[in-house]
C-alpha positions as CSV (number, residue, x, y, z in Angstrom):
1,X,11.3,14.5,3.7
2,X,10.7,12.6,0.7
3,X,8.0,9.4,1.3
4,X,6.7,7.4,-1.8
5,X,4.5,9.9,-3.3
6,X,8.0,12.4,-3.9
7,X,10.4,10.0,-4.5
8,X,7.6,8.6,-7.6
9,X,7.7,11.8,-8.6
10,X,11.5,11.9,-8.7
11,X,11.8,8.6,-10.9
12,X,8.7,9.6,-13.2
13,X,11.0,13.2,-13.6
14,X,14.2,11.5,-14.7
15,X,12.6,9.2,-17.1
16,X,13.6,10.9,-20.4
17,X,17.6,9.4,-19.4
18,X,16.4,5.9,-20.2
19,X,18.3,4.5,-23.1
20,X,21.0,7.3,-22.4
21,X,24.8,6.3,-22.0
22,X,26.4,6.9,-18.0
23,X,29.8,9.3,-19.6
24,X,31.2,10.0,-16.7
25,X,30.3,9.5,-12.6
26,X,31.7,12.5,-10.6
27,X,31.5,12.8,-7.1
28,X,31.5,16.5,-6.4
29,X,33.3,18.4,-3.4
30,X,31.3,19.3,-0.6
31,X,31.9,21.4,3.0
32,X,28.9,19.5,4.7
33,X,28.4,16.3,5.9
34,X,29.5,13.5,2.9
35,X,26.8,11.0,1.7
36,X,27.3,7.6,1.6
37,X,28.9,6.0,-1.3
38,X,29.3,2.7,-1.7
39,X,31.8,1.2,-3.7
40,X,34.1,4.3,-3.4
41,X,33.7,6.9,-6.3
42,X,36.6,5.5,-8.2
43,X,35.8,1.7,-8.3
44,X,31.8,2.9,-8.3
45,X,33.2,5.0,-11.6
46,X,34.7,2.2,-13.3
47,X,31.6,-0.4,-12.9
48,X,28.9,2.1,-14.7
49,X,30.6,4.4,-17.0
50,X,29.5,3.3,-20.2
51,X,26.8,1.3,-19.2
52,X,23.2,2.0,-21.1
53,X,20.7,3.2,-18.5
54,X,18.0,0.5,-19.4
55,X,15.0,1.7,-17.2
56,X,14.2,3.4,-13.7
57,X,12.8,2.2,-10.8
58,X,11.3,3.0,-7.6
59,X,11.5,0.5,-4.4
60,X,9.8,1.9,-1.9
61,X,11.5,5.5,-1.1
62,X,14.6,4.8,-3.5
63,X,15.2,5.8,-7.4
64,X,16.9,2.8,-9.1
65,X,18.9,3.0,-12.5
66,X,18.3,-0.1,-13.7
67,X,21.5,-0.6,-16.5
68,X,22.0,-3.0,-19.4
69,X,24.3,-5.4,-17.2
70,X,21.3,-5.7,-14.6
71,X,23.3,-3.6,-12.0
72,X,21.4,-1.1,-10.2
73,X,22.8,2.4,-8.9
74,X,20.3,3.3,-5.7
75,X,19.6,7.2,-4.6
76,X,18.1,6.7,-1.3
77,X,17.0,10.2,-0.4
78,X,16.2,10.1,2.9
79,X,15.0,13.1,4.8
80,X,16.7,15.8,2.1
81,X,18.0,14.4,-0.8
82,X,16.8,15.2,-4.5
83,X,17.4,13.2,-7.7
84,X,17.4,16.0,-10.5
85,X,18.1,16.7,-13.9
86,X,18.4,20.2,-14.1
87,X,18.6,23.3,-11.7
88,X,19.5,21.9,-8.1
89,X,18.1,24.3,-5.0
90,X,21.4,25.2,-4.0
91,X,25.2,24.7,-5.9
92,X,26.7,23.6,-3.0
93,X,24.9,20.8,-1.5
94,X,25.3,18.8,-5.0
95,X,27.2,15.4,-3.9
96,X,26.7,13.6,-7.5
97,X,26.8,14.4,-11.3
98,X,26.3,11.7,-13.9
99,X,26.6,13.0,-17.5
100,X,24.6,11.5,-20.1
101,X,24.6,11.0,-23.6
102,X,22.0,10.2,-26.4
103,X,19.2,11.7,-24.4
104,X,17.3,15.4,-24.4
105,X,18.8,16.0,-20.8
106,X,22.6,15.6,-20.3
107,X,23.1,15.2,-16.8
108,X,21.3,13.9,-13.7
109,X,22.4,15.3,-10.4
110,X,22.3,13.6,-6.6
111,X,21.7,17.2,-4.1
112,X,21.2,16.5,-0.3
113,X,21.2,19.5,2.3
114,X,22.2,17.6,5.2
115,X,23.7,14.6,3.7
116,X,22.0,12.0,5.0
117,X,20.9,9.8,2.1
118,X,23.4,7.4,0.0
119,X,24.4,6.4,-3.6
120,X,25.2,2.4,-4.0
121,X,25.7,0.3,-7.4
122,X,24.5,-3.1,-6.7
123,X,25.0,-6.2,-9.3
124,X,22.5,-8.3,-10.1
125,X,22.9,-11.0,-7.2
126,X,23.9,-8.0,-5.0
127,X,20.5,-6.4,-5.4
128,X,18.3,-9.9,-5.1
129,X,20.1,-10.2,-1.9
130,X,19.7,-7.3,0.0
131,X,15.9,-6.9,-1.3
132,X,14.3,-9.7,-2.2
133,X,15.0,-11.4,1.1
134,X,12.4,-10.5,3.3
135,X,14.5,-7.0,4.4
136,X,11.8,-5.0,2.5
137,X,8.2,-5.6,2.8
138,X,5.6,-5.0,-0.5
139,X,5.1,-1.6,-1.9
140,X,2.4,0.2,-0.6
141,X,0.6,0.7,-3.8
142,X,0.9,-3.0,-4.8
143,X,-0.2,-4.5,-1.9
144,X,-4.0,-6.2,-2.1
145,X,-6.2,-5.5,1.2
146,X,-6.0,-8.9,2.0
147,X,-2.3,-9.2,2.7
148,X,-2.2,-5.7,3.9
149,X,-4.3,-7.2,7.0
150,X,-2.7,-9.9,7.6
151,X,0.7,-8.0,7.8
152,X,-0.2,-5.7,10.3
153,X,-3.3,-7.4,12.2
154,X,-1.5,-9.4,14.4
155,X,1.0,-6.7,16.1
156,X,0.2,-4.8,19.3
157,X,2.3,-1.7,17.8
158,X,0.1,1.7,17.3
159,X,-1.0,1.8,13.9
160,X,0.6,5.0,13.4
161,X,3.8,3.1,14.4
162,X,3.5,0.3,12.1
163,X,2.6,1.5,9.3
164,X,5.9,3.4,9.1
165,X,8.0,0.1,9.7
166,X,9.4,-0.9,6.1
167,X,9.6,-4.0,6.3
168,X,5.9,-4.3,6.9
169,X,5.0,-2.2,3.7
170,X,7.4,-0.1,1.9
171,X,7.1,3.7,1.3
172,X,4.9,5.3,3.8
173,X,6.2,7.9,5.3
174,X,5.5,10.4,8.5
175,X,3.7,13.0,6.8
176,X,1.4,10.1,4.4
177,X,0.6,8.2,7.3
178,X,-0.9,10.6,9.5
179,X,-3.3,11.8,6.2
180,X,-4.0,8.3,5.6
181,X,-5.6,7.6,8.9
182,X,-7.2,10.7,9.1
183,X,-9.0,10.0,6.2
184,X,-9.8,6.4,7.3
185,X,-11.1,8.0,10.8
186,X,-8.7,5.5,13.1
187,X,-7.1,6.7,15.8
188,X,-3.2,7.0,15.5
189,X,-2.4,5.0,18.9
190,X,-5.4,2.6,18.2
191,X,-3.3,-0.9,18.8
192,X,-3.2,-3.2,15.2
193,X,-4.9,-5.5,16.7
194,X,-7.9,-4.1,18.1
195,X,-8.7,-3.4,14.3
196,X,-11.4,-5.0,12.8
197,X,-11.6,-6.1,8.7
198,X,-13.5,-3.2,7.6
199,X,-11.2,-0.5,9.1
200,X,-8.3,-2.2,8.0
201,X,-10.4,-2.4,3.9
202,X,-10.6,1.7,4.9
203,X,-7.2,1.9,6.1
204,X,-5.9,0.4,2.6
205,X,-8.2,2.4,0.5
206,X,-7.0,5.5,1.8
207,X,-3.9,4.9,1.6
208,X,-4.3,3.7,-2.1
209,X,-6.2,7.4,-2.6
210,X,-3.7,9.8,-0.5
211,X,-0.7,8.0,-2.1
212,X,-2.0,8.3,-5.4
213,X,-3.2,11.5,-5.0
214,X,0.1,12.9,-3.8
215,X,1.8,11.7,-6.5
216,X,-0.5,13.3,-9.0
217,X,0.4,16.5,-7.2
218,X,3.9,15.7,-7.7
219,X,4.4,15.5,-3.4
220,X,4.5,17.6,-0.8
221,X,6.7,20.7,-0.5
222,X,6.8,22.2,3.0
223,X,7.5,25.1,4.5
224,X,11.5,24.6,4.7
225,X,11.0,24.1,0.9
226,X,13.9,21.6,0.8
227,X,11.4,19.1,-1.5
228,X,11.3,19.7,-5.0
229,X,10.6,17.6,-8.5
230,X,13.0,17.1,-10.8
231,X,13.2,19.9,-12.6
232,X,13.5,21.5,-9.1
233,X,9.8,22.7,-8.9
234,X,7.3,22.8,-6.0
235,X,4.9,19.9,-5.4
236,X,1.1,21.1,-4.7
237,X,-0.2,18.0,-2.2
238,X,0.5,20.4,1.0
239,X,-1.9,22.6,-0.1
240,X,-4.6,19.1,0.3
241,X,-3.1,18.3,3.7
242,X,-5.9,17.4,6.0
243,X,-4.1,17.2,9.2
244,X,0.0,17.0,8.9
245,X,1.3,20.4,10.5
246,X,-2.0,21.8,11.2
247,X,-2.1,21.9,14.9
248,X,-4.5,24.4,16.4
249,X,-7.0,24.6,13.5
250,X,-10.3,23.2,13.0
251,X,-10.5,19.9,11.3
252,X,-11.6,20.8,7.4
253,X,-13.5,17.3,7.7
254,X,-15.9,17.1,10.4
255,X,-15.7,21.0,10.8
256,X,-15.9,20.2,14.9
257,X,-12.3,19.4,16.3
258,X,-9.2,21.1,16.6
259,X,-5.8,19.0,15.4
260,X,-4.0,17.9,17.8
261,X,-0.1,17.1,17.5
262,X,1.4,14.3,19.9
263,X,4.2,12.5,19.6
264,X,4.9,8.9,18.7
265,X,8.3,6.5,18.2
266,X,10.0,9.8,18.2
267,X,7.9,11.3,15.5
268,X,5.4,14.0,14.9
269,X,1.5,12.7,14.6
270,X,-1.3,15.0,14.0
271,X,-4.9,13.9,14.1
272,X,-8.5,15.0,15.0
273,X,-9.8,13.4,18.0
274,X,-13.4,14.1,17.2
275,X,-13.0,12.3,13.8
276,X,-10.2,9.8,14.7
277,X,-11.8,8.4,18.3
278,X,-9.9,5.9,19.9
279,X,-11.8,2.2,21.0
């Protein structure tokens, strides 16, 4: 389930390995579904051991090694991957180990339950390519209100909808964008376009504050538990979750509705229709 706020606190855990050596890249055996890995271990092996890790990243709901060459080597988590330097959840649902030298932590480790996420080197030009052609829209935490607007006003989509599409704005996830409306008090279907200026100002606000929030909670960990730092901790935001999984209870804002929990693109939405009322 990582969105941005996890996935920040993922890169902000492994930041003690910058300016530590890549010794070896092992991919390790595993019964379950393989991740993507892309080159293949070997050649993947040969273009980073050695190489300095210069910095680390976050685009959107990826980590990024950044190394001294310029090449990047991507964790994209997806639903249950965890980048981690120490203590994994379970032993075998590791997929990755990098060993690392000249730094207080020796290792940083790639764990994914169900093996959806990925691990891909990109060069230099590689990288520019893929992600700084127009496949990726803004970060949500760097975008200004003004061209937050203008990027969704136009569409007829649910706002719910859109706001999950990242190539609009990058890193808001399920859970994040049901709080972030809640807060804001817009309906989840309300069309993008029916929006006026100020609700999209509160809209980006909120988002700004849940985001930021979350991340100084260190994420959400829910009840499957399959979310955890990097030194494989809990994160406390679900204990400040206004509406996501709380069907059936009375909203903690307005004191007066009851969540409800519908369903939209194929994804759980939870809202209170006294605060959130649709125009």
């Amino acid at each position: 389930m990582p969105e941005l706020p996890e996935v920040e606190t993922m890169r902000r855990g492994v930041l003690g390995l910058v300016g530590g050596q890549i010794e070896t890249f092992e991919k390790l055996p595993c019964e379950r579904r393989p991740i993507g890995i892309t080159p293949a271990a070997a050649p993947l092996r040969k273009r980073i051991v050695g190489r300095t890790i210069e910095r680390i990243d976050r685009l959107g709901k990826r980590v990024l090694l950044v190394l001294d060459d310029q090449s990047r080597l991507m964790f994209e988590p997806r639903m249950t991957g965890l980048v981690l330097i120490s203590d994994p959840p379970t032993v075998e649902h590791l997929r990755v180990r990098l060993a690392i030298s000249g730094t207080a932590h020796p290792e940083l480790l790639y764990w994914d339950r169900r093996g959806l996420g990925s691990v891909r080197w990109f060069s230099e030009k590689q990288f520019e390519a893929e992600f700084h052609a127009g496949r990726l829209g803004p970060d949500a935490l760097d975008i200004d209100p003004a061209a937050f607007q203008a990027t969704f006003a136009s569409t007829r989509q649910p706002v719910k909808v859109a706001l999950l599409d990242q190539k609009k704005v990058a890193g808001i996830g399920n859970l994040y964008a049901s709080e972030i409306l809640h807060l804001a008090k817009v309906h989840p279907a309300q069309p993008c376009h029916q929006l006026s200026t100020q609700a999209w100002k509160r809209i980006h606000g909120c988002m700004v504050e849940v985001l930021q929030l979350a991340i100084q909670y260190e994420g959400s960990t829910l009840n499957d538990g399959t979310y955890r730092n990097a030194l494989n901790q809990s994160g406390g935001y679900q204990n400040h979750h206004r509406v996501y999984a709380k069907e059936g209870e009375v909203c903690s804002s307005c004191g007066k509705g009851v969540i409800v929990r519908t369903v939209q693109a194929q994804r759980a939405t939870f809202f209170c229709p006294k605060c959130q009322k649709q125009k």
